[in-house]
C-alpha positions in Angstrom: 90.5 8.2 -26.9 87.8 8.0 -29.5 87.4 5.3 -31.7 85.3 5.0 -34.8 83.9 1.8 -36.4 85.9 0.4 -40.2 83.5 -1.8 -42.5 84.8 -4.2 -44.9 82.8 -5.2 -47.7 81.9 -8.0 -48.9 82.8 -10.0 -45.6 80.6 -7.2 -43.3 83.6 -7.1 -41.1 83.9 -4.3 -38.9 85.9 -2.8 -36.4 87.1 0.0 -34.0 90.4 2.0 -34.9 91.1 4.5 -32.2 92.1 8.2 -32.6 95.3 8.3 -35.4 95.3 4.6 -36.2 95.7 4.0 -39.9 93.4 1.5 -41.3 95.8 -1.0 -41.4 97.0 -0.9 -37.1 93.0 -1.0 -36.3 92.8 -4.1 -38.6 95.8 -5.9 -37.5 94.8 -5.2 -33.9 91.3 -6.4 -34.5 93.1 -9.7 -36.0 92.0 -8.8 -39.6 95.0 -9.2 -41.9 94.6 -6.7 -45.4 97.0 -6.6 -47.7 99.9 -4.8 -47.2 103.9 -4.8 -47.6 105.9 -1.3 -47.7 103.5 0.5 -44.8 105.1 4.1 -46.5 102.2 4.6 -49.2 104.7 3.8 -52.2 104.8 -0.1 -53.2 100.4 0.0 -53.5 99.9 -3.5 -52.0 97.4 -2.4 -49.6 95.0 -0.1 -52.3 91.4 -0.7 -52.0 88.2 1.4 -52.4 86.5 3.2 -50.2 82.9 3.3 -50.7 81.6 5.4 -47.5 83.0 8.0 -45.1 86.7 9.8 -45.4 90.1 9.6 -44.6 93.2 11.5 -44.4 96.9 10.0 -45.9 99.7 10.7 -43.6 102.0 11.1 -46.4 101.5 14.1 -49.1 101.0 12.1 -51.9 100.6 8.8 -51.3 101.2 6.4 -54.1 97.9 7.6 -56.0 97.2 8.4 -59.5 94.5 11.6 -59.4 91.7 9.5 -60.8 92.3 7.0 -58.6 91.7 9.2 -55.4 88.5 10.6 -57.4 87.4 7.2 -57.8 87.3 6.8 -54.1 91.0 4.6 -53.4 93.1 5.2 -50.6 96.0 3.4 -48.9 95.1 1.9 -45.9 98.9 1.7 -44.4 99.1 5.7 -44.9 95.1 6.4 -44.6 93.8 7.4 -40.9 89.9 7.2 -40.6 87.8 10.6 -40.3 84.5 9.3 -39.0 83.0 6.0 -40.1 84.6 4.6 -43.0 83.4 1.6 -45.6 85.9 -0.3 -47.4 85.7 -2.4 -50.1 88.2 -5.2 -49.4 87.5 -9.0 -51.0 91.3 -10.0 -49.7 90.7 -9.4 -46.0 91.2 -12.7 -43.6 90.6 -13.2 -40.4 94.0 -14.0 -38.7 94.0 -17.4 -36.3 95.5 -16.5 -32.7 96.7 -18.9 -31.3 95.0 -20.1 -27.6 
């Protein structure tokens, strides 16, 4: 399985989402918690900006306006990463497990 490396910006944050992870399993797994509620590409809780690489949306037409996907948004609960991907992402914590 291959995995490729997701940067969030400004935290610097990164890590790995394996082969047909959205954005938002490989963050959750990584214990990074991103904003996010219907996980179907429709209620737009999760939108952010991606500033560097590419993804794909699982859904057809997720719930993006055309400008916005010009101006570089995706949905990270729908998007799957294509290579190395930069996000811009100022409401991403770092989730406390428990010992």
């Amino acid at each position: 399985m291959s995995t490729t490396t997701i940067t969030l910006q400004p935290s610097g944050w990164s890590f790995g989402a394996d082969e047909g992870d959205t954005v938002l399993q490989a963050a959750e797994r990584a214990g990074i918690e991103l904003p996010s509620s219907c996980r179907n590409g429709t209620c737009r809780t999760c939108i952010c900006r991606m500033t560097g690489g590419s993804v794909r949306h699982l859904v057809e037409w997720p719930g993006l306006s055309f400008d916005e996907k010009r101006e570089g948004y995706i949905l990270p609960c729908v998007a799957v990463p294509e290579g190395e991907v930069v996000l811009e992402q100022r409401l991403a914590r770092k989730i406390a497990w428990p010992d």
